[in-house]
N, C-alpha and C positions, 0 to 999 in steps of 0.2 A: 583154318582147318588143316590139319594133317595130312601130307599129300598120301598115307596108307589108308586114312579113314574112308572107308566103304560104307557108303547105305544099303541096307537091306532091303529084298520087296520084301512087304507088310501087307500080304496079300489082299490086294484088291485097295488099302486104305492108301490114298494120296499121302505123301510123304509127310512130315511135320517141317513147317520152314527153318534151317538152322541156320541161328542168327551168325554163332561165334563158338567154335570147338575148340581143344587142343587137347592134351593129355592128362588133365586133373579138370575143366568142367566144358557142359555144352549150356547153350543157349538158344532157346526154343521161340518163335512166336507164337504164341499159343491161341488158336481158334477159339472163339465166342463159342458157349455150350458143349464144352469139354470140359472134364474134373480133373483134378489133377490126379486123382489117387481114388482107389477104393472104396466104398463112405454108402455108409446106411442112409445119407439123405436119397440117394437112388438106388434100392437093392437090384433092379434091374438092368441096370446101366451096364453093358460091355466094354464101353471104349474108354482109355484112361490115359493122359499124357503121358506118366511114366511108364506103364507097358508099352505104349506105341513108340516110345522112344525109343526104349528097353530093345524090342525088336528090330527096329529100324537101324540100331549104328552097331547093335549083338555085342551089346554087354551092359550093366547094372547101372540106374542113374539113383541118386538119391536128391530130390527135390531140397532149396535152400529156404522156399520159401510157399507162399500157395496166392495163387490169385483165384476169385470166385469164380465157380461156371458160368456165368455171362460174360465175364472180362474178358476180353482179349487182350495180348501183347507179351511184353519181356514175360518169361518166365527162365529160371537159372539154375542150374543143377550141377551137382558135385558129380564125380565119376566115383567116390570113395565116401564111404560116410564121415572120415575125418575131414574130408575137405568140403562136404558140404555143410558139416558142423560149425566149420569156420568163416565159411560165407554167414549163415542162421545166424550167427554171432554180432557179427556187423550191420545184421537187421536189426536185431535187439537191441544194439547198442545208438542204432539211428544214424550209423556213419554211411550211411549210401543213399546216392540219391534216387529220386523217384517221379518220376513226371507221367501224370499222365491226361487223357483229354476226355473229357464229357459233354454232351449234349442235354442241356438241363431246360424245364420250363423257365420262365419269366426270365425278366435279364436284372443282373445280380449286379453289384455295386463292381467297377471298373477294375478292384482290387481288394483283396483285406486279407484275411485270415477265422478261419474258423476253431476255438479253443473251447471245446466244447467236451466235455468228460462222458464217457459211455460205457454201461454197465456191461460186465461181460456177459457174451453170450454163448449160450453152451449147445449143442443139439440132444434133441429126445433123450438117444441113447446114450451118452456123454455120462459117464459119470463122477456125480455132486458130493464130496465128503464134506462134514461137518468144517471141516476146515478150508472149504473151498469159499473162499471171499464172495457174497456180491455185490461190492462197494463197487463205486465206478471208477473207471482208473481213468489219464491224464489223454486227453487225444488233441491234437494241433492238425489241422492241411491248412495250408494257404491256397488261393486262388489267385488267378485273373485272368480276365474277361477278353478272350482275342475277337468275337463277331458274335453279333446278332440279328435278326430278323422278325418281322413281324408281319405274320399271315392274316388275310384279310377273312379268316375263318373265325368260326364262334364256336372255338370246340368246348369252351367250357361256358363262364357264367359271363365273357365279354365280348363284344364284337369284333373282334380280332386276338391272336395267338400270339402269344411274345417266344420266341426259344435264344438261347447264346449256348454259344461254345467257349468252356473253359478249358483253361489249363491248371490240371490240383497238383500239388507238392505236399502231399502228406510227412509230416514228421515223425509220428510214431504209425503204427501197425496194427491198430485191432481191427477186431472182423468183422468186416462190412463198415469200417470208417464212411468211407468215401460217401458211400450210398446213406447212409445213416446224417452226415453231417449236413449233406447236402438237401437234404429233409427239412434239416433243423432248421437248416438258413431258408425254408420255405423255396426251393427250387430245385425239385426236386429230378433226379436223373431219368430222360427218357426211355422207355424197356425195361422200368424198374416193376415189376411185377409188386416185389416186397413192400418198398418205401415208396414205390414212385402212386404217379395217378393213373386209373383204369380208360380215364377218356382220352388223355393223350399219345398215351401208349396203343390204343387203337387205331386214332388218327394216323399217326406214322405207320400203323402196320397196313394199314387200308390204302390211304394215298399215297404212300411211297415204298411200299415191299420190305417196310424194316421192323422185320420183327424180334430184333435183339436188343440187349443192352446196351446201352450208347457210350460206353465205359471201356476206353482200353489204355494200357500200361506201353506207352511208347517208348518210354528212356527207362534204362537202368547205368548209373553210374556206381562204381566198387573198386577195390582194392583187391588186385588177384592175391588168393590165400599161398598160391607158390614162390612171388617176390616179390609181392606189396605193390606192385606198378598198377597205375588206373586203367581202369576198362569204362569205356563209357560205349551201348548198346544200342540202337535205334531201332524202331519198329513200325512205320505209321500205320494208317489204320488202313485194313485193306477192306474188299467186299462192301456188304451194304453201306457200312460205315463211310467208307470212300465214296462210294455213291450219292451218297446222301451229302455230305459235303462238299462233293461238287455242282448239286445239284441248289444247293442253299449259297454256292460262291464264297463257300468257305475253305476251297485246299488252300488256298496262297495264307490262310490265317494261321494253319497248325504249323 
């Protein structure tokens, strides 16, 4: 970070953690159940990554990429819309990497890959032209399996509870990949309100105070768009999420 770079008070609101700044983009950790941007799926919603950033360093971010309001972690932003066009570019194109960690039900095979194709999905207000496709386009993450546990509870239909902790490397980018694949593979992500399951997601909110997504984006690797040198980002997982894996004796696994 720039030793003139000044934060801003952002009255009253705790700062946003900055991972890695300099004069063309910043890097954010981005809190669990924050949006990144303005968005009809919450008309009511006031708080927004890019405004609070916006405020915070007092001057214009334009977002590279969007991670869901439940995820936490890397999130990357341009200071110019040309430079954060050219980061978006290298999403598109799949050249960056991506790691991130979930707490999913049942315990998943030790390693593989998930190539599963997903139709796109649009919100309410989103508008559909005659020429908008919905064939399903190409989605890949791979996984593997760093810990698991199994609780001596019957949250569901067996007498005991399986959960693991993965590590996903998505290759392409649609929306709600992660969450959506991990469905498919029958293991499905903790705090998943959408895809996940109603009883487990209870369970943890009841006996252990987590009541978020269990999904956060802890590595971002890239190419800076000012002179191609690599950036690689870290993020671990802080709050419940930390909690909870330490509580499950899983920090030394992430």
């Amino acid at each position: 970070m720039p030793d003139n770079a000044v934060d801003r008070d952002i009255g009253g609101e705790p700062p946003l953690p900055v991972l890695y700044r300099d004069t063309q983009i910043v890097v954010i950790d981005k809190p669990a159940n924050l949006l990144v941007h303005r968005s009809e799926i919450d008309r009511h919603e006031t708080r927004f990554a890019i405004q609070l950033l916006r405020d915070q360093i007092g001057q214009k971010v334009w977002p590279a990429h969007r991670l869901d309001r439940g995820t936490s972690g890397v999130l990357l932003f341009g200071l110019s819309p040309e430079i954060a066009g050219a980061l978006g570019r290298q999403f598109a194109a799949g050249t960056i990497g991506k790691r991130y960690l979930a707490v999913v039900r049942g315990h998943p095979p030790a390693s593989g890959s998930i190539d599963h194709p997903l139709t796109r999905q649009r919100d309410d207000y989103e508008f559909q032209g005659e020429l908008c496709s919905q064939e399903a386009q190409p989605a890949l993450t791979h996984f593997r399996r760093l810990a698991t546990i199994e609780l001596p509870v019957a949250v569901d239909r067996y007498p005991s509870s399986r959960y693991a902790l993965l590590e996903l490397n998505p290759e392409s980018g649609r929306k709600h990949q992660l969450r959506r694949h991990l469905k498919h593979l029958a293991h499905p992500i903790i705090g998943d309100a959408t895809y996940g399951k109603g009883r487990h997601n209870r369970f943890f909110a009841e006996q252990f105070g987590c009541r978020r997504l269990l999904l956060a984006c802890t590595q971002l690797s890239f190419s800076h768009p000012a002179d191609g040198r690599t950036l690689t980002v870290d993020a671990p997982p802080g709050g419940e999420f930390a909690a909870l894996l330490e509580r499950f004796g899983w920090s030394a696994a992430q």
